[in-house]
N, CA, C and O atoms as CSV, one atom per row, in Angstrom:
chain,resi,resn,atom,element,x,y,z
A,1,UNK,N,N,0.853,-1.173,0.000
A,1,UNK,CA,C,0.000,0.000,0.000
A,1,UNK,C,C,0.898,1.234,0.000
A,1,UNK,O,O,1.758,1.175,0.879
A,2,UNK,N,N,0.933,2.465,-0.837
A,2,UNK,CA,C,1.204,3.552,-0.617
A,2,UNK,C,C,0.550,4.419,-0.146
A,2,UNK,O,O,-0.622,4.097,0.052
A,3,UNK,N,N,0.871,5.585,0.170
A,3,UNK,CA,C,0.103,6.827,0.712
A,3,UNK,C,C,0.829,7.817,0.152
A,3,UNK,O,O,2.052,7.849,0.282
A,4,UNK,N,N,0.037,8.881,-0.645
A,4,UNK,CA,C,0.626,10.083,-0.471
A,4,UNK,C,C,-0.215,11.235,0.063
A,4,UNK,O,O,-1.233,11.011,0.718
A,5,UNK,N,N,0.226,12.524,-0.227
A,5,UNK,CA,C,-0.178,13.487,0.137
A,5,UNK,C,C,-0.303,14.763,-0.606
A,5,UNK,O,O,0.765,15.110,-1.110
A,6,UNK,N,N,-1.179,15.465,-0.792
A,6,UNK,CA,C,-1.095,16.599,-2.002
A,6,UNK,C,C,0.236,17.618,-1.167
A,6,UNK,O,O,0.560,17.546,0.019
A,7,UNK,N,N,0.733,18.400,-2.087
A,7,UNK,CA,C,1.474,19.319,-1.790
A,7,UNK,C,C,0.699,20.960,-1.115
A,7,UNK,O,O,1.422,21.941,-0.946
A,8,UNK,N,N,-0.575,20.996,-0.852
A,8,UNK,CA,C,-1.246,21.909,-0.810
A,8,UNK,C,C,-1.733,20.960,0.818
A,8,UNK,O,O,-1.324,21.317,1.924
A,9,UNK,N,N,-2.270,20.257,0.686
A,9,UNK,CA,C,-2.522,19.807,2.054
A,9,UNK,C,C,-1.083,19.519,2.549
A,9,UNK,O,O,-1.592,18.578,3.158
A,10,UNK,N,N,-0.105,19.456,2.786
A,10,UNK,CA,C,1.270,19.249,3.190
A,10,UNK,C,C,1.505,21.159,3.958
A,10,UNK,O,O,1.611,21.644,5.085
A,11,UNK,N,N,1.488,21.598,2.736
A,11,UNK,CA,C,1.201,23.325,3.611
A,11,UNK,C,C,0.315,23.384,4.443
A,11,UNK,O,O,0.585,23.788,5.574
A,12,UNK,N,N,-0.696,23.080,4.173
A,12,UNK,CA,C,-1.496,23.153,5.184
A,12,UNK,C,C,-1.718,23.034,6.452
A,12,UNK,O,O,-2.305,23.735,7.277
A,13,UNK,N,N,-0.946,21.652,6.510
A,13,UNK,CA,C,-0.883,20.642,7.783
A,13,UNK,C,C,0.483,21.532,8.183
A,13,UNK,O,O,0.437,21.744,9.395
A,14,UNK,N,N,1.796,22.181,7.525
A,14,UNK,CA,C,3.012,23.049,8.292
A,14,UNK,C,C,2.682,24.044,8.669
A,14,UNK,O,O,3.002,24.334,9.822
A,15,UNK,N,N,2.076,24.785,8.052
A,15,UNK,CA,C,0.861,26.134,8.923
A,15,UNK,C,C,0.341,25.929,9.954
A,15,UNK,O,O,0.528,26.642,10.940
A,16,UNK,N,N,-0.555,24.731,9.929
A,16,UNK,CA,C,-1.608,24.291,11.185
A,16,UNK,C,C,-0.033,24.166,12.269
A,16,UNK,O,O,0.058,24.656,13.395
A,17,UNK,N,N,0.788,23.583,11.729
A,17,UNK,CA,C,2.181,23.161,12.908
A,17,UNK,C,C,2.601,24.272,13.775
A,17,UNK,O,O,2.587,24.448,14.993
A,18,UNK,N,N,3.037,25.073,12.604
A,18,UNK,CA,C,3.684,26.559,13.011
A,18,UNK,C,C,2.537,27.487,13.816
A,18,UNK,O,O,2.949,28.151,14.767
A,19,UNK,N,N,1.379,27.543,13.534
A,19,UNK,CA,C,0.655,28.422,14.425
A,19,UNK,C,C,0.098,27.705,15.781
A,19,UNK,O,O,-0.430,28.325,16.705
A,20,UNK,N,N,0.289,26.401,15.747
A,20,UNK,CA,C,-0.583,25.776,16.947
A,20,UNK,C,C,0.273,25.077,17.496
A,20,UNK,O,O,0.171,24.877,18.707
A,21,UNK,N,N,1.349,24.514,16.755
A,21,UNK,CA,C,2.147,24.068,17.665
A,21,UNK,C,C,2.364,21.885,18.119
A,21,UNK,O,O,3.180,21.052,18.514
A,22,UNK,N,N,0.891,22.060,17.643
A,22,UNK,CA,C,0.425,20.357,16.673
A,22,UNK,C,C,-0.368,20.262,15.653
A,22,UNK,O,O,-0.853,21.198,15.017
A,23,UNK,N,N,-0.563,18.743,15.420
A,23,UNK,CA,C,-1.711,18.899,14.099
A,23,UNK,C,C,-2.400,18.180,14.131
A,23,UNK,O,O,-2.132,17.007,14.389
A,24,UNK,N,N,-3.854,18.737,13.814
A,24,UNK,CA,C,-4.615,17.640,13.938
A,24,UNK,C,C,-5.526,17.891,12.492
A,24,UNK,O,O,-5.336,18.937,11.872
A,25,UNK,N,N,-6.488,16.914,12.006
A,25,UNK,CA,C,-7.324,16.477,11.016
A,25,UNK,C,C,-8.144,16.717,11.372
A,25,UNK,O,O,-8.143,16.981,12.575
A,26,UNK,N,N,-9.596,16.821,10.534
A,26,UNK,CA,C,-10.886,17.205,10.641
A,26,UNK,C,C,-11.167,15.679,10.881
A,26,UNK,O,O,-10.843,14.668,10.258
A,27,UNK,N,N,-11.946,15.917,12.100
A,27,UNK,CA,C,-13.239,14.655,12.324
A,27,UNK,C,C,-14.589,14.587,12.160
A,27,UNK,O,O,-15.295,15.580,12.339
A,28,UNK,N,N,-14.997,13.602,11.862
A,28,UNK,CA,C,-16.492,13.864,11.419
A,28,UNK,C,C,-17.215,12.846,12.352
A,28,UNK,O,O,-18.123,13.241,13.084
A,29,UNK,N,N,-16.743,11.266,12.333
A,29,UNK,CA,C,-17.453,10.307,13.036
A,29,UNK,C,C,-17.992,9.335,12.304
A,29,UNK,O,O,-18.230,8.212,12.749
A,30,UNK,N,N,-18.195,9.669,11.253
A,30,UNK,CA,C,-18.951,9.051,10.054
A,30,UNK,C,C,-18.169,8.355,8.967
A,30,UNK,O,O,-17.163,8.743,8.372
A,31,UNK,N,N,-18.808,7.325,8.852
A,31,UNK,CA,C,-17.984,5.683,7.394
A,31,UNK,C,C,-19.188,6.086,6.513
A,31,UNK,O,O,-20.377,6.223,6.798
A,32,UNK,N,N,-18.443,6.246,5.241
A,32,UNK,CA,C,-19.320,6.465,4.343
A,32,UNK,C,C,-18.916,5.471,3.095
A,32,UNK,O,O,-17.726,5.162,3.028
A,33,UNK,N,N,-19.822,4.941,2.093
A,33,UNK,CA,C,-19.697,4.360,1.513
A,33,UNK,C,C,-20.568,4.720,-0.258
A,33,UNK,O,O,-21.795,4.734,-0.352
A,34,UNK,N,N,-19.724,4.947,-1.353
A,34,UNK,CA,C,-20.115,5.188,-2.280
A,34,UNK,C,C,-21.511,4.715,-2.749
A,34,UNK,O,O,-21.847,3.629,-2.276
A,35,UNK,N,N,-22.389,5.308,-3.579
A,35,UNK,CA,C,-23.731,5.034,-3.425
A,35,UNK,C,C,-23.872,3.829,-4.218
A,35,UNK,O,O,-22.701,3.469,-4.102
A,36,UNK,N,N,-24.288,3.119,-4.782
A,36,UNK,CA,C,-25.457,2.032,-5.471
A,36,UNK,C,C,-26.128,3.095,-6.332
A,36,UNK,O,O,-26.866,3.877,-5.732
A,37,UNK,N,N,-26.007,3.221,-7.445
A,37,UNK,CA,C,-27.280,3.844,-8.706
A,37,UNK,C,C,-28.335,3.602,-8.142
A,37,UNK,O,O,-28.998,4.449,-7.542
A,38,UNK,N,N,-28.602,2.514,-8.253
A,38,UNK,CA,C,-29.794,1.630,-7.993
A,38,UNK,C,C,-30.957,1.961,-6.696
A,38,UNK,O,O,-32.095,1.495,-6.627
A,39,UNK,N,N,-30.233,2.990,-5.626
A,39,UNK,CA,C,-30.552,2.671,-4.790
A,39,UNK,C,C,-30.260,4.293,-3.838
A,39,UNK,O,O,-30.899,4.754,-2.892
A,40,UNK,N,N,-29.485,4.642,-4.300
A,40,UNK,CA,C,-29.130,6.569,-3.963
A,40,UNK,C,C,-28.320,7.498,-4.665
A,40,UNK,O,O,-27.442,6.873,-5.261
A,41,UNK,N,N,-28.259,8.359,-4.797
A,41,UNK,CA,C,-28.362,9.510,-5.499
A,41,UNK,C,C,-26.728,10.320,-4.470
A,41,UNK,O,O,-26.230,11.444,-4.518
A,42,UNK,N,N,-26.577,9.791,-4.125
A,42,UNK,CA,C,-25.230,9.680,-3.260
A,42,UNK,C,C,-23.998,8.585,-2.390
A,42,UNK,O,O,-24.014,7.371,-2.594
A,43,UNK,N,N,-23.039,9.202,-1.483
A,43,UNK,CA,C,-22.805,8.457,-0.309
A,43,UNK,C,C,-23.660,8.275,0.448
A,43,UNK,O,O,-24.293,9.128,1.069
A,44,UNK,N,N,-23.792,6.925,0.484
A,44,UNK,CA,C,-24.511,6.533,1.970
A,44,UNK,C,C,-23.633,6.944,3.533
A,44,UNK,O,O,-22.524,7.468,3.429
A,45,UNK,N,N,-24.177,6.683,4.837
A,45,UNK,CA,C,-23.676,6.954,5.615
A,45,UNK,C,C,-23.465,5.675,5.935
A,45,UNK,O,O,-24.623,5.299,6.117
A,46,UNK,N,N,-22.559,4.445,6.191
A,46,UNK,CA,C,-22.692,3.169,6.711
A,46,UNK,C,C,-22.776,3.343,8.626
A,46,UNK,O,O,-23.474,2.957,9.564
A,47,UNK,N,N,-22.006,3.876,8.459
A,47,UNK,CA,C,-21.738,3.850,10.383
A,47,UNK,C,C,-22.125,5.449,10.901
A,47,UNK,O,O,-22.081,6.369,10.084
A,48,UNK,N,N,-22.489,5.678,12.268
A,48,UNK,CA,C,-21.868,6.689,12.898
A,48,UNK,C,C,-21.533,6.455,14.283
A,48,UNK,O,O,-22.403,6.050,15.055
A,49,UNK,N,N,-20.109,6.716,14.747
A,49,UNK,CA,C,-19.433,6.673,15.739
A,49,UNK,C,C,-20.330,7.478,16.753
A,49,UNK,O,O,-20.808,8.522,16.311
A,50,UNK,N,N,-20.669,7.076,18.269
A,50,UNK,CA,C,-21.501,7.203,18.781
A,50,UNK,C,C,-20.549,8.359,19.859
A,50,UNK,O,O,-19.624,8.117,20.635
A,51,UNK,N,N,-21.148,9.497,19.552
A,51,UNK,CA,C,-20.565,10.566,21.079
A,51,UNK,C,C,-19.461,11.123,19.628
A,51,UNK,O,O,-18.292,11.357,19.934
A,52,UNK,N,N,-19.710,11.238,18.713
A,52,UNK,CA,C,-18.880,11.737,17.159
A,52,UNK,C,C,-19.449,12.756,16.944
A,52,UNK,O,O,-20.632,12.741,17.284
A,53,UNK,N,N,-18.783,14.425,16.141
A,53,UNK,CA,C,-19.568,15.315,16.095
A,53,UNK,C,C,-21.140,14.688,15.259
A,53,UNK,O,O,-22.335,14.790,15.536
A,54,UNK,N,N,-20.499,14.144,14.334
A,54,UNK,CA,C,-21.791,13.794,13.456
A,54,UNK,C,C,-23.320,13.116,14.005
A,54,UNK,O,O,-24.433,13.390,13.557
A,55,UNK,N,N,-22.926,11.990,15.300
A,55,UNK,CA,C,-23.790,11.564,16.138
A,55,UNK,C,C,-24.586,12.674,16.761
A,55,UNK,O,O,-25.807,12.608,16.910
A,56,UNK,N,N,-23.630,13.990,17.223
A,56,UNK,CA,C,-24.121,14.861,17.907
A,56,UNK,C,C,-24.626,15.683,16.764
A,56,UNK,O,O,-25.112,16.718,17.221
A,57,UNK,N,N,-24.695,15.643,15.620
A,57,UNK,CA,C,-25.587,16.306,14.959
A,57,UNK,C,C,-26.810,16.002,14.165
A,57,UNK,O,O,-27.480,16.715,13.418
A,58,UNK,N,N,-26.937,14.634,14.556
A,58,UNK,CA,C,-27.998,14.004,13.617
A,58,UNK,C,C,-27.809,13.092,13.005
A,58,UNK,O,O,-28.780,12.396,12.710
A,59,UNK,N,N,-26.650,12.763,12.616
A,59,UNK,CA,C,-26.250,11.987,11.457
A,59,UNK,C,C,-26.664,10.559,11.600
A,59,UNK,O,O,-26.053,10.006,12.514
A,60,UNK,N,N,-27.416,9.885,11.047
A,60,UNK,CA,C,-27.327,8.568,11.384
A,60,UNK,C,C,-27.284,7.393,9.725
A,60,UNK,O,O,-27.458,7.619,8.527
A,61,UNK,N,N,-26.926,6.038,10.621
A,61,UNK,CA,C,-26.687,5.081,9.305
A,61,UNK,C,C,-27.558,5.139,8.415
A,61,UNK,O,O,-28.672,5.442,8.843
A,62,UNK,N,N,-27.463,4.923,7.093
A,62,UNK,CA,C,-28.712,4.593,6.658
A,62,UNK,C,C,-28.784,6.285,5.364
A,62,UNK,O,O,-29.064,6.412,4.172
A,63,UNK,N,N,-28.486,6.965,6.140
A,63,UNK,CA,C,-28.668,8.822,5.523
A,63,UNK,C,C,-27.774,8.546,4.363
A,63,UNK,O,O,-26.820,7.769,4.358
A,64,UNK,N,N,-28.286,9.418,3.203
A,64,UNK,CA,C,-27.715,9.591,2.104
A,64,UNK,C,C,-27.180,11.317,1.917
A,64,UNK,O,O,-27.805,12.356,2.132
A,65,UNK,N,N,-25.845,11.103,1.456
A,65,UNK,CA,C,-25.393,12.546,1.765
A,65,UNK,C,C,-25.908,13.421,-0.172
A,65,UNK,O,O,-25.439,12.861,-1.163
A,66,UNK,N,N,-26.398,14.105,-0.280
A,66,UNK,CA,C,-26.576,14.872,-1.683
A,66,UNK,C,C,-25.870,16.170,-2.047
A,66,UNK,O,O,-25.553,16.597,-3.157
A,67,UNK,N,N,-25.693,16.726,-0.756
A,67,UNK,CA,C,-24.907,18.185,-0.850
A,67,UNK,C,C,-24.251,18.463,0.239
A,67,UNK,O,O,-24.714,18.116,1.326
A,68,UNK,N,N,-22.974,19.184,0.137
A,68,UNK,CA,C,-22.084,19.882,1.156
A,68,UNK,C,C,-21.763,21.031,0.969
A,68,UNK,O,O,-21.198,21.315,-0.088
A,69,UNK,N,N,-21.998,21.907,1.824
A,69,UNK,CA,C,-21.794,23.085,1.989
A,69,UNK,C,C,-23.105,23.844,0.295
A,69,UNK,O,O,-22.789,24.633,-0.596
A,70,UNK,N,N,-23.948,23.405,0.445
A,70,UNK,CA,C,-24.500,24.039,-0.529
A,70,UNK,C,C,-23.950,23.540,-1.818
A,70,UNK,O,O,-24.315,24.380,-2.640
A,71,UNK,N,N,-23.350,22.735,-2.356
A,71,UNK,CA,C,-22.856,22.172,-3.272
A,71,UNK,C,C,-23.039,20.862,-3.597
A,71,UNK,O,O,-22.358,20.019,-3.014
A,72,UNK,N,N,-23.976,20.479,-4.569
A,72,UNK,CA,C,-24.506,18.893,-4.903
A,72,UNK,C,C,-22.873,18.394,-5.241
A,72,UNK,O,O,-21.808,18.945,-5.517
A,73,UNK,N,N,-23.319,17.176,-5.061
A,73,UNK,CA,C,-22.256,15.863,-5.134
A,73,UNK,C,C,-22.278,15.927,-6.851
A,73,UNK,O,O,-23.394,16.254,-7.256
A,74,UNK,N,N,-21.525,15.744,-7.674
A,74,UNK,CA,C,-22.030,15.848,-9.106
A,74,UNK,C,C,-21.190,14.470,-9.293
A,74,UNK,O,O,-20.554,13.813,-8.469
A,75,UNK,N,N,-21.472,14.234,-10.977
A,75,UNK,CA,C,-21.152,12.617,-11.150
A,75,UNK,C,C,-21.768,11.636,-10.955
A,75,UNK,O,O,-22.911,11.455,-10.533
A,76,UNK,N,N,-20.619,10.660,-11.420
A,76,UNK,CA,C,-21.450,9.222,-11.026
A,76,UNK,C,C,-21.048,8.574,-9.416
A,76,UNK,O,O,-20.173,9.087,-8.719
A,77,UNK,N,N,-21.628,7.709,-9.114
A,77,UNK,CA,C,-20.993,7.278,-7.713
A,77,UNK,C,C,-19.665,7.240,-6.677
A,77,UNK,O,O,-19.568,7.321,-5.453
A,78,UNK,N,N,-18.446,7.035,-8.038
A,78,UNK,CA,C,-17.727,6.907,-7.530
A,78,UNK,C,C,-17.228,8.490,-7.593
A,78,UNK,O,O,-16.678,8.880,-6.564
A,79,UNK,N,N,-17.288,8.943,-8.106
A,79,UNK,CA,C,-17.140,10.687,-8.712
A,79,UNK,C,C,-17.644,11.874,-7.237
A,79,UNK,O,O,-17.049,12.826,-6.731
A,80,UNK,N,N,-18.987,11.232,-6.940
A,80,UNK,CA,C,-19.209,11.737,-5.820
A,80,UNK,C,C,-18.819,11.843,-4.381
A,80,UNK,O,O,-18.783,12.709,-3.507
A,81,UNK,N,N,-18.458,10.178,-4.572
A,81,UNK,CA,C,-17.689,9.821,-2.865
A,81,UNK,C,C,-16.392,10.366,-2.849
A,81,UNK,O,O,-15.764,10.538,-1.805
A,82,UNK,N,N,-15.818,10.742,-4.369
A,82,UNK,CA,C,-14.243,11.382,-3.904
A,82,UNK,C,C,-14.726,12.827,-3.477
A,82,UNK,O,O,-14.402,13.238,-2.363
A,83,UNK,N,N,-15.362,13.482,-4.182
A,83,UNK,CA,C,-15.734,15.206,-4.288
A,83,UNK,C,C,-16.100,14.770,-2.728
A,83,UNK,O,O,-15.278,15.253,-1.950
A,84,UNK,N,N,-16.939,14.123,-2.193
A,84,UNK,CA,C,-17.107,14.565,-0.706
A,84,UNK,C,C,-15.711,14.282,-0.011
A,84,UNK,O,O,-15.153,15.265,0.476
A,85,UNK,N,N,-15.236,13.354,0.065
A,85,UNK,CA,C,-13.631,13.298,0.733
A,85,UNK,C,C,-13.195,14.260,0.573
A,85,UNK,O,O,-12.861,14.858,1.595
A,86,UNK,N,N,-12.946,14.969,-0.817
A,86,UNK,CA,C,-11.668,16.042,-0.892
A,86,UNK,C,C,-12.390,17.520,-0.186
A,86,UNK,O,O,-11.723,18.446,0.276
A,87,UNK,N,N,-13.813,17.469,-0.235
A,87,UNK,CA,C,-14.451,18.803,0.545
A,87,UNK,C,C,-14.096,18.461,1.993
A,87,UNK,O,O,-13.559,19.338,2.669
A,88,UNK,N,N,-14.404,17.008,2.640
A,88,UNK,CA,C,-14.116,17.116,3.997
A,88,UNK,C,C,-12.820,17.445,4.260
A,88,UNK,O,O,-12.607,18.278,5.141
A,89,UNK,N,N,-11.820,16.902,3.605
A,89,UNK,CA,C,-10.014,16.840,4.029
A,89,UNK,C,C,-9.554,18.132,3.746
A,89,UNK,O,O,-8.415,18.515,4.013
A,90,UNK,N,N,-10.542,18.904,3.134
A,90,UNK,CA,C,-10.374,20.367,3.206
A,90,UNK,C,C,-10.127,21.417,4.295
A,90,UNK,O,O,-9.407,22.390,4.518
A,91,UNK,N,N,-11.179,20.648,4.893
A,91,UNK,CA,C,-11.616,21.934,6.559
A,91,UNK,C,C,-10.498,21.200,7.371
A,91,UNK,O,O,-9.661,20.331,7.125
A,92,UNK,N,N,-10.911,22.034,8.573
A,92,UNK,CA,C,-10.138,21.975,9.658
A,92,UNK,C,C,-10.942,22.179,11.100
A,92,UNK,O,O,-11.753,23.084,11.294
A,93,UNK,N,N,-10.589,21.231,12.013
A,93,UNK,CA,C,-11.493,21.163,12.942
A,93,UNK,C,C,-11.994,22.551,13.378
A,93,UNK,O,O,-11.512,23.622,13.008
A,94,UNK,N,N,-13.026,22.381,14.216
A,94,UNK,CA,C,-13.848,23.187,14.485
A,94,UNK,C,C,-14.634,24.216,13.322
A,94,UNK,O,O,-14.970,25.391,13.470
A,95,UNK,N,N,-14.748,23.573,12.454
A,95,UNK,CA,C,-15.370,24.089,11.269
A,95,UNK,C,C,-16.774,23.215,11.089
A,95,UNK,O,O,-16.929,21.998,11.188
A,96,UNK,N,N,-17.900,24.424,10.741
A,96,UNK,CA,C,-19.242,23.601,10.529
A,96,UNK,C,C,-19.374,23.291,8.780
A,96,UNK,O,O,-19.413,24.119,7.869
A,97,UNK,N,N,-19.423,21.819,8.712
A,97,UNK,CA,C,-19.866,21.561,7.338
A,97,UNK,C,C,-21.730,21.208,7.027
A,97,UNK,O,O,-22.321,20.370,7.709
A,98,UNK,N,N,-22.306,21.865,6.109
A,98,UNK,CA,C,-23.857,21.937,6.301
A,98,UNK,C,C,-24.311,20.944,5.164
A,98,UNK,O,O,-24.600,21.174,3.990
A,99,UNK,N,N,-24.283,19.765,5.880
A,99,UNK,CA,C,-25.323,18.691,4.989
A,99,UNK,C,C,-26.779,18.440,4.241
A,99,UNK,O,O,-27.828,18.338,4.876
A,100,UNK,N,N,-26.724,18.388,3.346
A,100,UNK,CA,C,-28.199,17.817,3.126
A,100,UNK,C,C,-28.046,16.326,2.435
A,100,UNK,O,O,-27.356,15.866,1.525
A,101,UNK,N,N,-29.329,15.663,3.592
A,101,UNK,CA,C,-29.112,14.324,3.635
A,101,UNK,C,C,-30.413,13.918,3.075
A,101,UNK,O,O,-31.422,14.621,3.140
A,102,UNK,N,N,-30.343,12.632,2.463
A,102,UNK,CA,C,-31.947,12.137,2.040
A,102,UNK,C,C,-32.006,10.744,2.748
A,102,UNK,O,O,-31.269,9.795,2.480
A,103,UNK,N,N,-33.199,10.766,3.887
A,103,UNK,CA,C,-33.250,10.144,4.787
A,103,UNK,C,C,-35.064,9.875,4.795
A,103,UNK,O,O,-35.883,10.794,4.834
A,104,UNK,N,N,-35.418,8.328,4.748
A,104,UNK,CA,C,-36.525,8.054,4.657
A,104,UNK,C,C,-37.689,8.919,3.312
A,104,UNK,O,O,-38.852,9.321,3.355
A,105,UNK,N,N,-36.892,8.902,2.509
A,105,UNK,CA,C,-37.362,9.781,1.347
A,105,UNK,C,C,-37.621,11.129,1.632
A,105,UNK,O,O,-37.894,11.868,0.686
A,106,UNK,N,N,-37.580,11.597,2.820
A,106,UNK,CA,C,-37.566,13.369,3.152
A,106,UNK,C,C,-35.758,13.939,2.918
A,106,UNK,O,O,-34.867,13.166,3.268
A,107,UNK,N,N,-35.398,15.317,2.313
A,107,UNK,CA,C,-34.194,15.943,2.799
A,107,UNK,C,C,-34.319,16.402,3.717
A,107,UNK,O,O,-35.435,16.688,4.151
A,108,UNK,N,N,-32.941,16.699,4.507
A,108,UNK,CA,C,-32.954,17.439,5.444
A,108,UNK,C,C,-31.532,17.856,5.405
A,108,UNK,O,O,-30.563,17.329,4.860
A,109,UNK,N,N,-31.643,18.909,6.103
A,109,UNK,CA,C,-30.411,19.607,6.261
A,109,UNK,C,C,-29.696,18.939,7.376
A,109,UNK,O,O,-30.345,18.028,7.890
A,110,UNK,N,N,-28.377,19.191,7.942
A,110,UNK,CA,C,-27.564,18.595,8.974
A,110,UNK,C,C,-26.525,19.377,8.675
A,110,UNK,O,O,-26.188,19.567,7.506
A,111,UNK,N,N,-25.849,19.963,9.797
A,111,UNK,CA,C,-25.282,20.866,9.996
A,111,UNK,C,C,-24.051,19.805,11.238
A,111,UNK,O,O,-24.423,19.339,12.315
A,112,UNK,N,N,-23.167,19.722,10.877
A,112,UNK,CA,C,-22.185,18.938,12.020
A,112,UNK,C,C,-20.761,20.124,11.904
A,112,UNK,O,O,-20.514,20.730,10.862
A,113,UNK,N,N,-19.824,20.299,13.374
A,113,UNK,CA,C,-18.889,20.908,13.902
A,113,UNK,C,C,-17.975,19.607,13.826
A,113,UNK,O,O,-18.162,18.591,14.496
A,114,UNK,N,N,-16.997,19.796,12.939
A,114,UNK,CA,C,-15.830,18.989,12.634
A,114,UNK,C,C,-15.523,18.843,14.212
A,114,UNK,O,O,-16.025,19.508,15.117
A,115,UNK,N,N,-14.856,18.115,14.284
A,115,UNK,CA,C,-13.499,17.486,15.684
A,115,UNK,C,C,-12.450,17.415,15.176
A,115,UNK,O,O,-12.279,17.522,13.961
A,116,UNK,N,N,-11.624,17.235,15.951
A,116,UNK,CA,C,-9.748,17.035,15.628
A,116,UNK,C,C,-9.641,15.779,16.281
A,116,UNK,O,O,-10.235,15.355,17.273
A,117,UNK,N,N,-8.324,14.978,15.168
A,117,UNK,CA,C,-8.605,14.111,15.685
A,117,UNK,C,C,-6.355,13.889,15.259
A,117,UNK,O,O,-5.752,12.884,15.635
């Protein structure tokens, strides 16, 4: 297995160093899993970590994510589950990301406060 790292998140994470002194990642709480055509119109939510910002905001298994921050998921399935990764690995804790989820055939909004993790 490799890992890399963009050169823009690499600054990022030496900034976060230099002004704070450690570093930490945005937490959410939430396993998400690319959608099924067949079946949603997004990431599903598979898990949520219980006492996780996301728990504390609503989030539960089962929820289909459609938009972040005011911005639909565009693409096909797999197209979407990256665009949401690269919006989350964006922020930085204590930042609110504003969901809209499709849950029991109603949307709803969801609003969760990143964690550091």
């Amino acid at each position: 297995i490799a890992y890399s790292i963009s050169s823009a998140d690499l600054q990022k994470t030496i900034a976060q160093y230099e002004a704070l002194g450690t570093i930490a990642g945005p937490w959410m709480g939430a396993v998400f899993y690319p959608a099924d055509p067949a079946l949603s119109a997004g990431p599903r939510v598979e898990a949520v970590r219980p006492g996780s910002p996301a728990a504390l905001a609503g989030l539960k298994a089962g929820d289909t994510v459609v938009s972040v921050d005011g911005v639909p998921l565009p693409g096909d399935p797999a197209a979407r589950f990256a665009f949401l990764q690269a919006l989350l690995r964006a922020k930085s804790p204590n930042d609110r990301v504003a969901l809209q989820v499709q849950r029991a055939g109603a949307t709803l909004p969801i609003t969760v406060t990143l964690g550091a993790r």
